[in-house]
C-alpha positions in Angstrom: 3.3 -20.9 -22.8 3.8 -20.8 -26.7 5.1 -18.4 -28.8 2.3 -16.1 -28.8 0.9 -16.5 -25.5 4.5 -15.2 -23.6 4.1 -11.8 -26.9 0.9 -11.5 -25.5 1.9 -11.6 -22.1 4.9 -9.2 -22.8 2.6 -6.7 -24.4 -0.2 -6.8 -21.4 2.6 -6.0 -19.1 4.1 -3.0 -21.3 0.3 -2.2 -21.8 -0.1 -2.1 -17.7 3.4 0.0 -16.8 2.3 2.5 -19.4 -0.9 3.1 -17.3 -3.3 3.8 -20.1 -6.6 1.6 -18.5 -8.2 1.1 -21.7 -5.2 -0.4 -23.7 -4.4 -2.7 -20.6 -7.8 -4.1 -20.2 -8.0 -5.2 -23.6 -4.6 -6.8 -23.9 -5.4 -8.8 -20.7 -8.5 -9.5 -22.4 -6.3 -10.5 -25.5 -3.8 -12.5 -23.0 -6.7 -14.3 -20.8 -8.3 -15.6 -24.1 -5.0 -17.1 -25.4 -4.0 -18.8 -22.2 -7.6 -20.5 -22.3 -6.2 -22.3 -25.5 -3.2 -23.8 -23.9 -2.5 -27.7 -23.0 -4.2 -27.8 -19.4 -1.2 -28.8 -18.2 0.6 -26.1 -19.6 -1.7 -23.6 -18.1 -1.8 -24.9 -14.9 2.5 -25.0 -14.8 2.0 -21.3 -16.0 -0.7 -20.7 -13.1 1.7 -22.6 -10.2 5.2 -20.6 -12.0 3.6 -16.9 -11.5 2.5 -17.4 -7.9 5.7 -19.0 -7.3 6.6 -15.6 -8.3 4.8 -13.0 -7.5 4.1 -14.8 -3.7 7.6 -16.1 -2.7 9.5 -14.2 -5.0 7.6 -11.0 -5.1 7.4 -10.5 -8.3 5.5 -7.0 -9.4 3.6 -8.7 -12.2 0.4 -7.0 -12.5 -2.6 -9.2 -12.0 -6.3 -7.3 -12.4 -9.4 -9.3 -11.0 -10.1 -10.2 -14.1 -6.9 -12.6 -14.0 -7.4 -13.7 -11.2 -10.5 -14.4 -11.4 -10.6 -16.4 -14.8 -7.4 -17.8 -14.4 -5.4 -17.7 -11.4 -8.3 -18.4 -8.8 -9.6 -21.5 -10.5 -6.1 -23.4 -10.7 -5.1 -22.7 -7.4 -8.4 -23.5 -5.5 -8.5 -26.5 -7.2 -4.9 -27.2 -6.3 -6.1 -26.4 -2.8 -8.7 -28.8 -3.0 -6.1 -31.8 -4.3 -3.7 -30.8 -1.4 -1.0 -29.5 -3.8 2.2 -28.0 -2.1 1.9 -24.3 -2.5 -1.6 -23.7 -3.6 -3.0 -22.9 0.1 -0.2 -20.2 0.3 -0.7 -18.8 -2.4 -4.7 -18.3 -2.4 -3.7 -16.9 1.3 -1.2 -14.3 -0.6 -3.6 -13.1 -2.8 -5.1 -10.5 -0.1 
């Protein structure tokens, strides 16, 4: 992630662990967006790091449907369907 992508992401979590819905849904909104402008491959390494984290590490990063669905789901399922190490685990921990 750049510069401005890990703010973003620092301010969605603050936005989250302050409870105040409205404010976190539309920093997500903000984060989601940015993360759809980075390198592929750098989203994808993103994608793989935080299920690393938050499935074997058990990390209390706060994903909403709507990151999962626009961004987690899609780069793990497709891992899954390449056979990458991890990705089958991980969809599985997302219950």
């Amino acid at each position: 992630m750049d510069t401005e992508q890990k703010m973003q992401c620092d301010i969605y979590c603050r936005a989250e662990s302050d409870r105040i819905r409205h404010v976190s849904t539309v920093e997500l909104e903000r984060f989601i967006n940015l993360l759809h402008k980075a390198e592929p491959n750098d989203y994808k390494n993103w994608v793989f790091k935080l299920c690393k984290e938050i499935i074997d590490q058990h990390s209390d990063f706060p994903v909403r449907m709507p990151l999962f669905e626009d961004v987690i789901f899609p780069v793990i399922w497709e891992g899954c369907r390449r056979n990458e190490l991890g990705c089958a685990r991980w969809l599985a921990g997302f219950n």
